[in-house]
Each structure stands twice: as structure tokens, then as C-alpha cells.
OpenMM code with the backbone's topology and positions (N, CA, C; nanometers):
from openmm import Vec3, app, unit

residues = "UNK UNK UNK UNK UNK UNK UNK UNK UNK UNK UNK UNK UNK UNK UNK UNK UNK UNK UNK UNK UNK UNK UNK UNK UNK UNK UNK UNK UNK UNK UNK UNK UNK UNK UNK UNK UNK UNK UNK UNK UNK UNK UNK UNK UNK UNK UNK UNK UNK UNK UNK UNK UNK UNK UNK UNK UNK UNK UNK UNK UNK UNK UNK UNK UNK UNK UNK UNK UNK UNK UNK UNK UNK UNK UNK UNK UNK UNK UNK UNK UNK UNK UNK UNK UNK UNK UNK UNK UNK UNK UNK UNK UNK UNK UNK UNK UNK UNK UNK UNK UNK UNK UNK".split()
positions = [
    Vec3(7.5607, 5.3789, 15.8768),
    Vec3(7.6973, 5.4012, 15.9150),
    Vec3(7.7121, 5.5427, 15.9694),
    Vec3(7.8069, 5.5334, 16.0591),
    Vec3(7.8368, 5.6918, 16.1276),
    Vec3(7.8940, 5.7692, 16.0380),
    Vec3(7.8697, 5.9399, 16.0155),
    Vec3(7.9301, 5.9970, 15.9221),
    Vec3(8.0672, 6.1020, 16.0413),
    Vec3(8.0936, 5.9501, 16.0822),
    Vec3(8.2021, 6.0507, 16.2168),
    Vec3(8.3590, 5.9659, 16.1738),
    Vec3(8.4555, 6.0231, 16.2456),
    Vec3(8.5541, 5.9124, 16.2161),
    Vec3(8.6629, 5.9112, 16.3211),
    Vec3(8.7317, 5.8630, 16.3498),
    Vec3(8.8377, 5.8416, 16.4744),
    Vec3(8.9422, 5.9329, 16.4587),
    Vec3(8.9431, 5.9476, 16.3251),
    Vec3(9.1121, 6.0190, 16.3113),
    Vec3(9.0399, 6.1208, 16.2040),
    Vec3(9.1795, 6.1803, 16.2884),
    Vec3(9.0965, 6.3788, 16.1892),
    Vec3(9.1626, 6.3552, 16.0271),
    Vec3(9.1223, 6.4372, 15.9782),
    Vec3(9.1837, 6.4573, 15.8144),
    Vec3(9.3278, 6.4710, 15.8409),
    Vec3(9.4054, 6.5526, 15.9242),
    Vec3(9.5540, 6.5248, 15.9332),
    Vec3(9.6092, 6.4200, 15.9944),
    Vec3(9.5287, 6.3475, 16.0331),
    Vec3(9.6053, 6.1683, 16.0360),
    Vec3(9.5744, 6.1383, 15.9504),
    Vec3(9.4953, 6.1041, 15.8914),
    Vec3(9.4790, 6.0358, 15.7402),
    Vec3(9.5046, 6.0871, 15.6631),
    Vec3(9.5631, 6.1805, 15.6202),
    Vec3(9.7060, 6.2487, 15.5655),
    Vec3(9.8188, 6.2071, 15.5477),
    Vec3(9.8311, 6.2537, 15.6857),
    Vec3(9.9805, 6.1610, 15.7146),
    Vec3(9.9493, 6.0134, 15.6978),
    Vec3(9.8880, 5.9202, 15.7088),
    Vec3(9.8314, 5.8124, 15.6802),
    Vec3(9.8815, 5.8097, 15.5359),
    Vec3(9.8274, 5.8439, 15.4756),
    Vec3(9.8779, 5.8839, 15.3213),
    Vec3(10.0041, 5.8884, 15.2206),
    Vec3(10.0781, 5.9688, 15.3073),
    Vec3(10.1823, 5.9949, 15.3096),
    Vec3(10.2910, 5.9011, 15.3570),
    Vec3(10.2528, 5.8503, 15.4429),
    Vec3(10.3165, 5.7450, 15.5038),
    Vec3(10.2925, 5.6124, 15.4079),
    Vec3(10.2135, 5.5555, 15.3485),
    Vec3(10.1899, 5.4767, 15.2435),
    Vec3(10.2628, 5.4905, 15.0785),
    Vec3(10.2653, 5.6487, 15.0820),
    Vec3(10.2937, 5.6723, 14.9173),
    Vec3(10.3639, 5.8185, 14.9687),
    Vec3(10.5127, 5.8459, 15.0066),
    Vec3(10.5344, 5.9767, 15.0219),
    Vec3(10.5725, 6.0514, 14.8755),
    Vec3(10.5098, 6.0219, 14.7839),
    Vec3(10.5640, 6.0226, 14.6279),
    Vec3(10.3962, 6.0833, 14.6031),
    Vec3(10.3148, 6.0518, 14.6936),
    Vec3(10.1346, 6.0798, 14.6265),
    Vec3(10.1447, 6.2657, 14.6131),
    Vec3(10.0873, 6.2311, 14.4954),
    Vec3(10.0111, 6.4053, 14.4604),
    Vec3(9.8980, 6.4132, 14.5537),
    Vec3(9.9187, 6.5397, 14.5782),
    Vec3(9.7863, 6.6296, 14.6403),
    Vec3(9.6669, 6.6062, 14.5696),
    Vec3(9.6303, 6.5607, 14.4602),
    Vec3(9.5116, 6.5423, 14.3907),
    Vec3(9.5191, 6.3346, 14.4623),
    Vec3(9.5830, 6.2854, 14.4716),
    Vec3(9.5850, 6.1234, 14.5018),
    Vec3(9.5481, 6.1382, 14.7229),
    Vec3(9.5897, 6.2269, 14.7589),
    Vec3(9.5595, 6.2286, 14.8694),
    Vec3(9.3922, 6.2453, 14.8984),
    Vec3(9.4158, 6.4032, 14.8371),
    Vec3(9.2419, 6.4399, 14.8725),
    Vec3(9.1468, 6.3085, 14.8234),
    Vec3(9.1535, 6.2259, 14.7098),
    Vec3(9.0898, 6.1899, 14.6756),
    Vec3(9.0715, 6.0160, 14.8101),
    Vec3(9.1627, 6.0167, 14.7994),
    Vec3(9.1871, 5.9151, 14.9374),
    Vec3(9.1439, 5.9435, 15.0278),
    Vec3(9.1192, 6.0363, 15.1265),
    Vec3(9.0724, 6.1016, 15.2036),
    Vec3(8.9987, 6.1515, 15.2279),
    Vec3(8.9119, 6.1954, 15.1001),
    Vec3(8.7636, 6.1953, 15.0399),
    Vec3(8.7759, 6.3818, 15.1210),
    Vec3(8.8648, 6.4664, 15.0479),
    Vec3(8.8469, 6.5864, 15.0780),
    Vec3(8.9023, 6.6940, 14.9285),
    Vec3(8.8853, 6.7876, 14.9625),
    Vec3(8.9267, 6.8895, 14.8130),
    Vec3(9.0705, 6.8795, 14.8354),
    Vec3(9.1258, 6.8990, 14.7032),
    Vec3(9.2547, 6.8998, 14.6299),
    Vec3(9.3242, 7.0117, 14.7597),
    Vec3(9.2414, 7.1456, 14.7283),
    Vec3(9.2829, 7.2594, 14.8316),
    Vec3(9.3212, 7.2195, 14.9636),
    Vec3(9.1981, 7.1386, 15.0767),
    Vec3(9.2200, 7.0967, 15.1849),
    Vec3(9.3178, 7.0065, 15.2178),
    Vec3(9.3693, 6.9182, 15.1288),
    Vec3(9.5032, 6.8511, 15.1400),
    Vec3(9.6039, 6.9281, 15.1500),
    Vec3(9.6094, 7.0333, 15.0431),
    Vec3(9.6991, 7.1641, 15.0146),
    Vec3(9.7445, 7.1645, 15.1912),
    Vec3(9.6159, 7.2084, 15.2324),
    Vec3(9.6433, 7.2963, 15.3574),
    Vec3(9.7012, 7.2212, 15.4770),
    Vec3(9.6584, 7.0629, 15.4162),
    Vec3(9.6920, 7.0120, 15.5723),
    Vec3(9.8334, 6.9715, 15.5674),
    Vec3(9.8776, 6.9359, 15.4159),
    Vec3(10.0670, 6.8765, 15.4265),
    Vec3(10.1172, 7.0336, 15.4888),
    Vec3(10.0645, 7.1831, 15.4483),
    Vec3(10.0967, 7.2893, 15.4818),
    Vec3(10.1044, 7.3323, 15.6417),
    Vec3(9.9888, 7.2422, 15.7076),
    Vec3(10.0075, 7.2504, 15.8219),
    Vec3(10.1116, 7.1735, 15.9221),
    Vec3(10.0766, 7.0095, 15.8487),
    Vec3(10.1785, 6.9289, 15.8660),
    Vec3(10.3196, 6.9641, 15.8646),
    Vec3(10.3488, 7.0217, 15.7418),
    Vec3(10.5037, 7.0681, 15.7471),
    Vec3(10.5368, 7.1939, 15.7999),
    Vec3(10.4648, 7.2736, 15.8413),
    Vec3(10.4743, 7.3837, 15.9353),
    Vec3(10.4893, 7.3445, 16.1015),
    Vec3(10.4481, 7.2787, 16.0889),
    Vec3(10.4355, 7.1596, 16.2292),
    Vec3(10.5821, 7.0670, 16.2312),
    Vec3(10.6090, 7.0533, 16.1572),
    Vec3(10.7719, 6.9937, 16.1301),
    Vec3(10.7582, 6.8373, 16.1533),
    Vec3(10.6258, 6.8172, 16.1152),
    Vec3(10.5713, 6.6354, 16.0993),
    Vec3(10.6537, 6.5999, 15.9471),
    Vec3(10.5999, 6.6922, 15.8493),
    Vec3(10.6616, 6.6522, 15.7140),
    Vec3(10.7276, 6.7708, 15.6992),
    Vec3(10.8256, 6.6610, 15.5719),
    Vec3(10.9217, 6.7666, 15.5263),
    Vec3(10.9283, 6.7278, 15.3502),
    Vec3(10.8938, 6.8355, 15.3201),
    Vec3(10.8928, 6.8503, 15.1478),
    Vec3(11.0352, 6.8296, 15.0949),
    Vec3(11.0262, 6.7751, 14.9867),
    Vec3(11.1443, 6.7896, 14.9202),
    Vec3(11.0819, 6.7882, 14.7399),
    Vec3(11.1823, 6.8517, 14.6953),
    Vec3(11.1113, 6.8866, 14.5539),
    Vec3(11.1720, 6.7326, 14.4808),
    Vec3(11.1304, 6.6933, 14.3713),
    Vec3(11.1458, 6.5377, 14.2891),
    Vec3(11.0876, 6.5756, 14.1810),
    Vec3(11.1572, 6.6435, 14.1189),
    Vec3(11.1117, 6.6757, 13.9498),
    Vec3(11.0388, 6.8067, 13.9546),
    Vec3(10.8971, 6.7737, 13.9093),
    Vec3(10.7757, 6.8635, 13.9471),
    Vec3(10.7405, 6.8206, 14.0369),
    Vec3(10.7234, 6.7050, 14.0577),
    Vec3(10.6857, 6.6596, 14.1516),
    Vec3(10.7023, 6.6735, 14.3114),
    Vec3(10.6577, 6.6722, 14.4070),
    Vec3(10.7404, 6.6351, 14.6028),
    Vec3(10.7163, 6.5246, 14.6432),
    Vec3(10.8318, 6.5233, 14.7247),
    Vec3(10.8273, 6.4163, 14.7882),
    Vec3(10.8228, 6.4412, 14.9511),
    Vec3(10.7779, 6.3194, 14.9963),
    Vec3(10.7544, 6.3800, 15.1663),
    Vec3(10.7800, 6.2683, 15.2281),
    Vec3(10.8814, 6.3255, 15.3417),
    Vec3(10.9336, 6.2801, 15.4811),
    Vec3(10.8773, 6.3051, 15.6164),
    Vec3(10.8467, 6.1858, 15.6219),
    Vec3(10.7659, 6.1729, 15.7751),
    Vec3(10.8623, 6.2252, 15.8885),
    Vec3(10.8473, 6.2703, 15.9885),
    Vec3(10.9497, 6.3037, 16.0811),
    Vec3(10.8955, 6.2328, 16.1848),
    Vec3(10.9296, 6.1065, 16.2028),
    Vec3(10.8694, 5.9933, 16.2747),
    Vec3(10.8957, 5.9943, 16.4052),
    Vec3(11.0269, 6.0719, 16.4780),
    Vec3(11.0968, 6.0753, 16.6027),
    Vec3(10.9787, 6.1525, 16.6477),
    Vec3(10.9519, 6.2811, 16.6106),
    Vec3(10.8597, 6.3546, 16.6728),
    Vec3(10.7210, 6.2865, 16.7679),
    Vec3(10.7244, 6.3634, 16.8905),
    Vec3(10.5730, 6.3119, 16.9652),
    Vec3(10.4438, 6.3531, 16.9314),
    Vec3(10.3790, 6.2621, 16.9116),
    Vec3(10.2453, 6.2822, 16.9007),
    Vec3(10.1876, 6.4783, 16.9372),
    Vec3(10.1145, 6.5551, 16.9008),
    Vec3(10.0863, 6.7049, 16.9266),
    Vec3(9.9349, 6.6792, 17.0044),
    Vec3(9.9722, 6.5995, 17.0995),
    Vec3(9.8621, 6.6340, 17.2395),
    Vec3(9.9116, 6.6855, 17.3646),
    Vec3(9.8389, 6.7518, 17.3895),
    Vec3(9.8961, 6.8516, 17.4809),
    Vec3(9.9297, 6.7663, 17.6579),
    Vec3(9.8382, 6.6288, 17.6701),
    Vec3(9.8645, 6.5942, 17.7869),
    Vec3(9.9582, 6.4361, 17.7458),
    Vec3(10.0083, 6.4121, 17.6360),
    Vec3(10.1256, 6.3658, 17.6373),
    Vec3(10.2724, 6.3561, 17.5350),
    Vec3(10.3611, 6.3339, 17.5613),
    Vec3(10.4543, 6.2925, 17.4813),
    Vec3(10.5267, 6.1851, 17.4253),
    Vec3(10.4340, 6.1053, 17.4598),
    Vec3(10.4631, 5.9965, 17.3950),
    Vec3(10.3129, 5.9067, 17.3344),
    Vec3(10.3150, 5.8319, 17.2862),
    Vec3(10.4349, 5.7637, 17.1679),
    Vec3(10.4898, 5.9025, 17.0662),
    Vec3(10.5667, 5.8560, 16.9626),
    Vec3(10.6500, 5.9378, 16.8398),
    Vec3(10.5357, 5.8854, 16.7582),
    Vec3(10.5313, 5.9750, 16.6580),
    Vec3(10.4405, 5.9598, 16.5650),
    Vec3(10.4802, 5.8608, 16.4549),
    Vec3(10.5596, 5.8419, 16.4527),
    Vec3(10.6113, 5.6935, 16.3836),
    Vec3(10.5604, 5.6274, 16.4414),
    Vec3(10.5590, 5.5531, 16.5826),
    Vec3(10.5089, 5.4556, 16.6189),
    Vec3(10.3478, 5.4522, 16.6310),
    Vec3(10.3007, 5.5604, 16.6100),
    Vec3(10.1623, 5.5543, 16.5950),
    Vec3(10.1277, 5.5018, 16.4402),
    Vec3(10.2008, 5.5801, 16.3149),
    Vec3(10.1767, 5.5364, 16.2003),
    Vec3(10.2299, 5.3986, 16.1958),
    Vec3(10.3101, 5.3258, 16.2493),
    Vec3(10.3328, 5.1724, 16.2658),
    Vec3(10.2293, 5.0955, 16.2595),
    Vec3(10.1403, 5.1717, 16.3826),
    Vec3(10.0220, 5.0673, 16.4629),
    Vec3(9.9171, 5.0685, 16.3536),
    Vec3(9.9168, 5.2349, 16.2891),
    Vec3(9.7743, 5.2169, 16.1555),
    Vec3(9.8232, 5.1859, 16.0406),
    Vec3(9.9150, 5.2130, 15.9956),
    Vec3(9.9776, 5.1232, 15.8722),
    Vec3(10.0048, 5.0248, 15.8228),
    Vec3(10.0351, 4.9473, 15.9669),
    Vec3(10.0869, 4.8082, 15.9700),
    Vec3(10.2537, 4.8058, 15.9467),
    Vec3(10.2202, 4.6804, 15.9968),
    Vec3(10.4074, 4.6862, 16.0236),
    Vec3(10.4888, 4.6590, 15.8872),
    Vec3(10.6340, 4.7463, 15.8663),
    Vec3(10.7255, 4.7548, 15.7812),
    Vec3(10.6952, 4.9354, 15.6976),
    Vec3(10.5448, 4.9798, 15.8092),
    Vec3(10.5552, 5.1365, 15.7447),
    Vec3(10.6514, 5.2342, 15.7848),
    Vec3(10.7100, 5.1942, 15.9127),
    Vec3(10.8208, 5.3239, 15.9837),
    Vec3(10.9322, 5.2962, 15.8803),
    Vec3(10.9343, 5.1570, 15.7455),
    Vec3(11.0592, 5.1782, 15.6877),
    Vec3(11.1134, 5.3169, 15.5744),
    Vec3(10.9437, 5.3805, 15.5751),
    Vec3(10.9606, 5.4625, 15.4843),
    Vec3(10.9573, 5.5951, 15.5666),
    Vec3(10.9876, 5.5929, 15.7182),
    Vec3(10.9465, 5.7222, 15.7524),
    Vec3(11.0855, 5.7373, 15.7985),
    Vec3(11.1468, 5.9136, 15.8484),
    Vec3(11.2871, 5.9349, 15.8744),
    Vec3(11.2342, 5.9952, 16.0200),
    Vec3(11.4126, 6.0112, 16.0758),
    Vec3(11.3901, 6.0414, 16.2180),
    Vec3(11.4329, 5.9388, 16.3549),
    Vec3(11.4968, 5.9430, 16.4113),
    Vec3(11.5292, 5.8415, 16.4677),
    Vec3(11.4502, 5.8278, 16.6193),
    Vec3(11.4185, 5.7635, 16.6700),
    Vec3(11.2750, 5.6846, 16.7556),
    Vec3(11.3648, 5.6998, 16.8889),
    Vec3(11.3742, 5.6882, 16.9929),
    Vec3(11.4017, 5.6623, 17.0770),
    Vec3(11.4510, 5.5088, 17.1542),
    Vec3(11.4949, 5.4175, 17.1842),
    Vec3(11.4834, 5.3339, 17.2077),
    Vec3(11.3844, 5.2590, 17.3378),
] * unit.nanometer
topology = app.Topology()
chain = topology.addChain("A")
for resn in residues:
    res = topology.addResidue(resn, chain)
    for name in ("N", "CA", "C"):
        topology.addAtom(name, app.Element.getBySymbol(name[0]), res)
């Protein structure tokens, strides 16, 4: 098997997130097959990026997809990143993501 993969660690993140926006940073990395820390960094990048948005839930966070947003490639703007997590999630995942899509 290839030790390569299609989607970087911050899609399968957000992948993550998009499945369980309730998952601990220890339930991600481990999903994702990376350190506790490197998850740290990527919801950090993610939400610096204004993809997610933290919200505190006890001790716990919780995280909001910002699904309206376009994809962060430089030669396009479209699709919204909701509709990308649609296509890898499977359908009924944009119900958990916020942001409103374009029509």
C-alpha cells in the first residue's frame, strides 16, 4: 500500500470535525493517525483560517464548520467547502456544518 494520501492532514481534520464537531483533540489525532499536538495545530490553523470556529461546551469545544467559505486554492473559488465535505462525508453531512452556500 502507498504510504501517500489524497487529502492533507487538514482535510481529514476537518473531515473529523465535520463527522463529530463535539471530538476531542486526543479523538481526532488518533483518527487521523497524527500527535495530539499536530491536531492542536491544525483546528489552530483551521480556525485562524476562519474554516472553524470554536466555541467553548463545558470543558469541552465545540466546532463549526464555516461551510459557505471557498475551498483555499489559489486557482479557484469554487466549490465552498461544505460542498466538498458533502462529497467526502456523504450526504446529510452539510446538516451539521454552518454558513450559508450559495445557491
Amino acid at each position: 500500500m502507498a504510504n501517500w494520501s489524497f487529502l492533507t492532514n487538514h482535510a481529514r481534520v476537518l473531515l473529523c470535525i465535520a463527522h463529530d464537531p463535539g471530538a476531542r483533540l486526543r479523538d481526532i489525532a488518533a483518527s487521523v493517525g497524527i500527535t495530539e499536538r499536530s491536531a492542536f495545530g491544525i483546528v489552530t490553523d483551521l480556525a485562524e483560517a476562519g474554516y472553524v470556529v470554536k466555541q467553548k461546551d463545558g470543558r469541552r469545544n465545540r466546532y463549526q464548520i464555516q461551510a459557505h467559505l471557498p475551498l483555499p486554492e489559489p486557482a479557484s473559488q469554487e466549490p465552498a467547502i461544505g460542498d466538498v465535505l458533502d462529497l467526502l462525508a456523504g450526504v446529510g453531512a452539510g446538516q451539521q456544518l454552518t454558513g450559508t452556500r450559495p445557491a
